[in-house]
N, C-alpha and C positions, 0 to 999 in steps of 0.2 A: 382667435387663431393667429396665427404669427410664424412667417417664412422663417426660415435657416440657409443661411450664407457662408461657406468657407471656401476661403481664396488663399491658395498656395497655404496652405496650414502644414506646417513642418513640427514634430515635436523630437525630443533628443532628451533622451532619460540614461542615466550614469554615466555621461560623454558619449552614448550608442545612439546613432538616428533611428528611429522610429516610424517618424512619419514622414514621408518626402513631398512638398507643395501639394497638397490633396485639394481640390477644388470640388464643391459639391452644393447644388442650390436646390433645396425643397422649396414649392409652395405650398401657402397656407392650407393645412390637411392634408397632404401627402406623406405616405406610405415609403420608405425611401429601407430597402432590405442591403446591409453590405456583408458581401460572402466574400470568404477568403480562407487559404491554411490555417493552422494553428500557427503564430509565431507572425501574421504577415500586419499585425498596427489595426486589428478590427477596436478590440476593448479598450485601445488605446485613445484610438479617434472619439470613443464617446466618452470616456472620460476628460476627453478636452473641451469636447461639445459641453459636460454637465459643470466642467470648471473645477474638476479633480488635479489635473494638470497642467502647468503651464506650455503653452506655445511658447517656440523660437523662433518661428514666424509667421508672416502671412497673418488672417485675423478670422475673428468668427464673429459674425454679427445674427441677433435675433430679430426680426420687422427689424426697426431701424436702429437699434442699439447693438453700440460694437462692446461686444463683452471681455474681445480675448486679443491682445495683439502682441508683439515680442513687448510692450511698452507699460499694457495694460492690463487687466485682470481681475472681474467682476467676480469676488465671492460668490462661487457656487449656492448658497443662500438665495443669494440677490440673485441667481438668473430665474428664479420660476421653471427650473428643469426638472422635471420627473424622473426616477431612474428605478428601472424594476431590475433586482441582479438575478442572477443565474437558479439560483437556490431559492427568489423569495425573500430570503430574510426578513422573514416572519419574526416579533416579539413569542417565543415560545410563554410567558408568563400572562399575556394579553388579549383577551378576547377577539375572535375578528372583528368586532365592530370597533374595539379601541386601538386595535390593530391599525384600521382606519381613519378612525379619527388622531392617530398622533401624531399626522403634520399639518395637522388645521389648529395648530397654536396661536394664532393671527387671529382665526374667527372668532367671533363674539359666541361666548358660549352657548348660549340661548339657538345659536344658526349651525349648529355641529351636529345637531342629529338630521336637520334638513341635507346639511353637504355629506352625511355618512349614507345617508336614504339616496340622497340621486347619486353619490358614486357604485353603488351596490346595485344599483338597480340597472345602470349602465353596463355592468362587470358579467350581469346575470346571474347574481348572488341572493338566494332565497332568503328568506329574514330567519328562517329557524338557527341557518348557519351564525350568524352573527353574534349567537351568545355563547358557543361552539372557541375552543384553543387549538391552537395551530393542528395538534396530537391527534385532535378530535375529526379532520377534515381530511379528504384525501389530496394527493397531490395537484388533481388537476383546482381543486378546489382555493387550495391553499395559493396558487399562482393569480387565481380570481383576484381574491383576496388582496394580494401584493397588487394588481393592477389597480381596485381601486383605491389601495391607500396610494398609489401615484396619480390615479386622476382626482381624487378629493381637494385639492389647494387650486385644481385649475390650472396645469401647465402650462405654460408659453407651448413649450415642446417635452414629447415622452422618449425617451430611450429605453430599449429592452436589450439587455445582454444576454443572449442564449437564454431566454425565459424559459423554452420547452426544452433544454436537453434531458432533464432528470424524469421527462416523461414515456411511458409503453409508447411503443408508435402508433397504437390504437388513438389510445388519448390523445397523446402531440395532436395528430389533424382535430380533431374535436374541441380541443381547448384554442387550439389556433384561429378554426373559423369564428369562438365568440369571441377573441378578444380583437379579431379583427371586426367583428359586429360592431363590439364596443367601442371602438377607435372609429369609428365611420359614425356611429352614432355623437360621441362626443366632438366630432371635427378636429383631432388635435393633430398636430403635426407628427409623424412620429419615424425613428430610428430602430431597426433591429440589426443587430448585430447575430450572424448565425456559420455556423463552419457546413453547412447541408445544404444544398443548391437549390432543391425539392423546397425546400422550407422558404426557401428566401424567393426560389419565382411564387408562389404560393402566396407569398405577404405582402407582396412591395406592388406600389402604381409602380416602382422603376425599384433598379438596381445598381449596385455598383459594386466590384470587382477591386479586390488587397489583392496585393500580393507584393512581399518585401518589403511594405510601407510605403507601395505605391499605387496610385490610384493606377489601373488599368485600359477599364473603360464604366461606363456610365449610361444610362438611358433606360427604356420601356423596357419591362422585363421581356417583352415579345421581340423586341427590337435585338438586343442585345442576345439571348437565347438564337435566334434566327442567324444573326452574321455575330459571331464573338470576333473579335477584333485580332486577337494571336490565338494557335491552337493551344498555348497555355490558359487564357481565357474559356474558351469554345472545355478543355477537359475537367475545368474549374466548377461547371455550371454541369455538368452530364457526362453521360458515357457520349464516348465519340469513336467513330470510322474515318483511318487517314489513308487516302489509296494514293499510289503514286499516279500523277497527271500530265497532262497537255493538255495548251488549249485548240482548243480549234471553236471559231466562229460562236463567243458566245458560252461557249459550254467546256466541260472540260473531260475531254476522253481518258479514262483509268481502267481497271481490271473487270468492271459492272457496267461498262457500257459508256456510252453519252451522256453524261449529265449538266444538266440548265447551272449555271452558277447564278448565285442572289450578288456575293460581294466578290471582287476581286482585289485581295487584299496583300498579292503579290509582287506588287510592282513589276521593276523589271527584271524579274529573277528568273533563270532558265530551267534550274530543277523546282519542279511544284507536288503540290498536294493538295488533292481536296478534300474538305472534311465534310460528313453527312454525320448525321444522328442515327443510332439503331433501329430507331419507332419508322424512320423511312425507308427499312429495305423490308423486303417483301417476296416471301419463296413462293417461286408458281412452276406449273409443271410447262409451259408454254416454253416449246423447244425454243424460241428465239430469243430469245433472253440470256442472259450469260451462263455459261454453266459454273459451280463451284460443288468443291466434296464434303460431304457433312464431315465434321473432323469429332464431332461433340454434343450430346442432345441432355441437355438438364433441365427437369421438370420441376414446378416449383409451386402445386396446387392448381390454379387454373390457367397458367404461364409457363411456358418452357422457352430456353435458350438454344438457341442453335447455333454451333458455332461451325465457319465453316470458310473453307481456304482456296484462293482464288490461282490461278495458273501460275502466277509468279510469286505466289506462297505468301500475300497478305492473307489473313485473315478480320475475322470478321463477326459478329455477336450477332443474330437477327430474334428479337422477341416474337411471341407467338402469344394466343390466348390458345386453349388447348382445347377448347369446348366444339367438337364441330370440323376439327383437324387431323389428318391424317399424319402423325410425326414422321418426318423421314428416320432411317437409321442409319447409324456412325458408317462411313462408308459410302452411303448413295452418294450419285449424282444428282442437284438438284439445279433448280434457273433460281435468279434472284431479278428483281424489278426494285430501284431506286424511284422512290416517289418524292414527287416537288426537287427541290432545289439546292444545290451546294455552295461551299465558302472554298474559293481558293487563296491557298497561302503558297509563301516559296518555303522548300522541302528544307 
């Protein structure tokens, strides 16, 4: 296993920056998800991790070898990086077992069906599949497949570039929890790059946050999710609720009442905001509680949306299971109760 190190990594591709000082340190086996826009240095960053691209600054080091600096520049080859791209890129002409085996060019040939057998079996790849062409295999199948022609050689480090988008969202979560199986069972350090927030707190021991080619913030997917750092972050990672604030003692009084704040991330700024997540409000009939008017009720199988507008005309999204609920209708007046805790920022 083997840590991953970048310190101020800057990349500049057609005289356009890219990537601004990105600093970012995996240890040995961590899970490390970075979300971001389209356009904001995700595919770029691991392209410089796997040694597609050169830095113009700063350095990337794997355990203790620096691969990558404005100076230096270890052949992609030579770093032992794994990289699963978007699609797969499966050999359509190639068996999946040769599929697999055709980056074990190094191995003695004699030790290719043992490193084809324990990557597959790591992957959760049935042996019937392996004499099976790409055509032959469904998608989530074939994503298998690509993972472990990347764990086959033994990676320093794996990278996945939006491995699951061409996936139903059925499958996505099902192929995701084996290949995070798989990744936990082999120890390897690994990189996903993903534009879907769900997906990335879902994969990562931690995460980190593009945006513009620059790093944001960084840390425990819980940590992070909990206090985002700007409400750019905070609507980066979910739906978000921004009520206009004051503090008082601790808490920050808005249009739903008293709410407990986790971070206070406004310094000294006089107009604020606090943000809540939707999963924390909560309609009750209990007169004392804030009142607001249903404005919008959409049902969505065993989930409805509620949406609904506070005295001073924020509005508001509150989730529901439907099973067991009485929906209000467009119109009522209902109470809302904020549960746990908010992040204030200045407005």
């Amino acid at each position: 296993m083997t840590s991953l190190d970048l310190a101020q990594v800057s990349v500049t591709l057609g005289g356009h920056p890219v990537l601004h000082d990105v600093s970012l340190r995996l240890a040995d086996g961590e899970r490390l998800a970075v979300v971001g826009p389209s356009g904001s240095g995700k595919t770029t960053l691991l392209r410089a991790i796997a040694g597609f691209e050169r830095i113009t600054r700063g350095e990337i080091r794997l355990g203790d070898d620096l691969v990558a600096s404005a100076e230096r520049q270890v052949a992609s080859h030579r770093r032992r990086v794994g990289y699963v791209a978007q699609d797969g890129a499966l050999f359509p002409h190639l068996t999946a077992r040769a599929n697999i085996a055709f980056g074990l060019g190094g191995v003695a040939r004699g030790a290719r069906g043992d490193a084809v057998a324990a990557a597959s079996a790591l992957a959760g790849i049935e042996p019937d599949l392996l004499e099976r062409y790409p055509h032959e295999i469904s998608g989530g199948q074939q994503q298998r497949v690509s993972l472990a022609r990347a764990l086959a050689p033994h990676p320093r480090v794996l990278l996945l570039d939006e491995p699951f988008s061409a996936l139903d969202t059925a499958l996505r979560a099902q192929v995701r929890t084996q290949v995070v199986d798989a990744l936990d069972r082999a120890g390897v350090t690994t990189v996903l790059v993903t534009h879907d927030p769900a997906e990335a707190l879902a994969f990562g021991h931690a995460i980190a946050v593009l945006d513009g080619g620059r790093l944001q913030q960084a840390g425990s997917c819980a940590e992070v999710y909990a206090a985002p750092a700007t409400p750019q972050v905070a609507r980066l990672l979910g739906d978000t609720v921004l009520l206009p604030a004051t503090r008082e003692a601790g808490s920050a009084r808005c249009p739903l009442g008293l709410v407990p704040v986790r971070t206070d991330a406004a310094g000294a700024a006089s107009a604020l905001v606090v943000m809540v997540r939707p999963e924390q409000l909560r309609l009750t009939t209990d007169a004392t509680a804030p009142a607001v008017r249903v404005l919008d009720v959409v049902e969505t199988g065993g989930t409805a949306l509620v949406t609904v507008v506070c005295d001073d005309g924020t509005e508001a999204r509150v989730p529901l299971r439907v099973f067991g609920v009485d929906l209000p209708a467009v119109g009522d007046t209902v109470g809302v109760v904020v549960d746990g805790a908010g992040v204030l920022y200045a407005a």
